[in-house]
BATIFI-811282 format. One record per residue: x, y, z of N, C-alpha, C in turn. Coordinates in pm, whole numbers, plus 50000, padded with zeros to 5 digits. Each point is the difference from the previous one (the first is absolute). Example, Ala and Ser with C-alpha at 12.3 -4.5 7.8 and 13.67 -1.06 7.14 Angstrom:
<nodes>
513194943150780499115011950000500905012050000 499655010549928500825011950006499235010950073 
</nodes>
This chain:
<nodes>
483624985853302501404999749962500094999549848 501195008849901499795000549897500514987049930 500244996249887501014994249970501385000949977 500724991650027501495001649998500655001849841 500485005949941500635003149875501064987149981 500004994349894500754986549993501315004349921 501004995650119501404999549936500804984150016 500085006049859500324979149973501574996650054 500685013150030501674995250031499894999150164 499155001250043499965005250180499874984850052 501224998050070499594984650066498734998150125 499264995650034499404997250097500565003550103 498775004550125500895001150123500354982850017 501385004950065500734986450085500874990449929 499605003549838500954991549896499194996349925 500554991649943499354993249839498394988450048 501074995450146499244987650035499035001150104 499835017850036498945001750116498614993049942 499254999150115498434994449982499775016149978 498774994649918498485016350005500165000650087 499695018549993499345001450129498334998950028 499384998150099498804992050053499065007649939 499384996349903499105006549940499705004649905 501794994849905500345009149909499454989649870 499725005149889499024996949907500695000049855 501295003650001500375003849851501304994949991 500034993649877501214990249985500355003249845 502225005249981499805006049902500944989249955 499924996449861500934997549886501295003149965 500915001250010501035011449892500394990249900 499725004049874500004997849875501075007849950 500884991649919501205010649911499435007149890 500645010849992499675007449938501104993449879 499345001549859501484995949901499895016549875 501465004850008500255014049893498694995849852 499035013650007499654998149868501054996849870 499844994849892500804999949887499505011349901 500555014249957499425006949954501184999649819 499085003649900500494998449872501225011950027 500654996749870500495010149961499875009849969 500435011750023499345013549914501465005949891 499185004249923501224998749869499805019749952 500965003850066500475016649971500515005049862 499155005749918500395005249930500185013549935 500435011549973500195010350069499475006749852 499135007450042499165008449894500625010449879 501014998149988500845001649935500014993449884 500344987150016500274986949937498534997749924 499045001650104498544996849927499645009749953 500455010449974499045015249906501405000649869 501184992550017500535002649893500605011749922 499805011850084499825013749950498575003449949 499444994049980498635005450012499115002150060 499035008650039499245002050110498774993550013 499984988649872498534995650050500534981849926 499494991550053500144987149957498414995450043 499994986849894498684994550017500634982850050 498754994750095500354990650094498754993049949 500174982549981499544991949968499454992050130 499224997850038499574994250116498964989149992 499854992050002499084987850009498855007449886 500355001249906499345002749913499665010949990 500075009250079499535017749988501075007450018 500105009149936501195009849929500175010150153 501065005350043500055009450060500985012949976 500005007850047500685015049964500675002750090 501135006950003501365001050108500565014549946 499595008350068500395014249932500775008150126 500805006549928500815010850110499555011949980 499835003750130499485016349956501165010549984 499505010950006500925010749973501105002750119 499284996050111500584998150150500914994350036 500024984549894500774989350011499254991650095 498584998050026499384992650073499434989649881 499744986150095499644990349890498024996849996 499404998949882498234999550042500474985349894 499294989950048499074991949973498814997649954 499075000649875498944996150006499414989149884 498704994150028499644992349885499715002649874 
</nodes>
């Protein structure tokens, strides 16, 4: 017999307060789940950061980076 796939909302046969059934070996928990807390994300629209210009340089924990628009209007990144 395979194992049974565990669904944590499925009441037991017979109710909350049935006994195992005879033989049965696995006893589950339900633990709350609590909403991750995720940061903020802060939008700023590439516009604003190229200034009219197509290339700006980015200061980063100590190493410089490059922010260039291409001819496309696509944005490259590099160190």
């Amino acid at each position: 017999m395979g194992a049974q796939p565990f669904q944590p909302d499925v009441p037991a046969p017979g109710g909350e307060d049935a006994a195992p059934a005879p033989g049965a070996t696995r006893e589950f928990v339900r633990v709350p789940v609590r909403a991750a807390q995720r940061p903020q994300v802060v939008c700023i629209s590439s516009e604003s950061l190229l200034a009219g210009a197509n290339e700006v340089q980015i200061e980063h924990r100590g190493a410089l980076y490059r922010l260039k628009q291409t001819s496309l209007g696509k944005l490259i990144l590099t160190k």
